[in-house]
N, C-alpha and C positions, 0 to 999 in steps of 0.2 A: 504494500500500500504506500500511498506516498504521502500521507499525510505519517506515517511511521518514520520513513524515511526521512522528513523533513524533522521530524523528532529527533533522530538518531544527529544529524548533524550539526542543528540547533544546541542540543546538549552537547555534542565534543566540542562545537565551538569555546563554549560558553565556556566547559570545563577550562580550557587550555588558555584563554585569556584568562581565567580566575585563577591561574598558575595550580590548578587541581592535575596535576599529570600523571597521575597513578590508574592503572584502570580499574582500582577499587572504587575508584571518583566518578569515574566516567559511571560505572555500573549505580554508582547512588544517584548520581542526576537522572538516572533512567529510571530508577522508583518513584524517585517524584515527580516527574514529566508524566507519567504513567499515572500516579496520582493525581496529579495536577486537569491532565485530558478529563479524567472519568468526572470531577467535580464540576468541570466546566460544563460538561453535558447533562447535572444534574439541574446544577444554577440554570442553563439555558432552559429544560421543562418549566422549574418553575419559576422562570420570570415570564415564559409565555402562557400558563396557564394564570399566573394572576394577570397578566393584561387581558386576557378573554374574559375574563369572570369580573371582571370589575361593572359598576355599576353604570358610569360613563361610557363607556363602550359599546355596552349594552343599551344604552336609550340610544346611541348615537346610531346603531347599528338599525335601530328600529323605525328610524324615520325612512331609510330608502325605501327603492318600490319593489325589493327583492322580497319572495314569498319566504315564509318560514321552511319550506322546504329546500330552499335554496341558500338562507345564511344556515341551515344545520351541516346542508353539505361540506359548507366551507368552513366551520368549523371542525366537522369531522376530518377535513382533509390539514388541515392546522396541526392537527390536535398528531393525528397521524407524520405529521412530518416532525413533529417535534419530538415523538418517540424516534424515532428514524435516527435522528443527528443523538440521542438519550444512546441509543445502539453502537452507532458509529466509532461514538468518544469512548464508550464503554472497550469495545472491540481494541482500540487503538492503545487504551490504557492498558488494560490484559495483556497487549505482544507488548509495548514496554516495559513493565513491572517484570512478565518471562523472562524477558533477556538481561534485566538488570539482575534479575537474581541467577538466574543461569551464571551469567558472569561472576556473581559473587563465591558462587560454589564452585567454580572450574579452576578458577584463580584465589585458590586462598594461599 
């Protein structure tokens, strides 16, 4: 994936300007990167679910001339994409945290 990939480089950068040169380092920036992804996919559910459910929204929502069967759709499809990216970050965090602790146990 390249959203991993972009992880994997982003942390050896970051290690090796931080003068972290060990790859016991490298493999710890990898848990929290890995941590870091899965949080951000959790924050992102729920800051789209309280913008949907807010009350302003919802009357704002209400004035157009879209039937109710038509703003449920698109909140179902919302609602559905925000699991999607909840997935994503999750998946993305999972193969980082793997390899950081793979790492950890290969190279002790």
């Amino acid at each position: 994936m390249l959203i991993d990939l972009g992880i994997f480089v982003a942390v050896g950068l970051i290690c090796w300007f931080s003068g972290w040169r060990m790859i016991y380092h490298y493999s710890d920036g990898l848990v929290w990167a890995g941590v870091a992804a899965i949080v951000f996919g959790i924050f992102s559910l729920i800051g789209g679910w309280r913008g949907r459910t807010s009350f302003p929204y919802q009357y704002g929502r209400s004035a157009g001339e879209e039937d109710i069967l038509e703003r449920t759709r698109r909140d179902l499809k919302d609602t559905g994409q925000s699991y999607a990216f909840l997935v994503l970050m999750a998946v993305v965090g999972i193969v980082s945290i793997a390899l950081g602790t793979l790492i950890q146990t290969v190279f002790r």
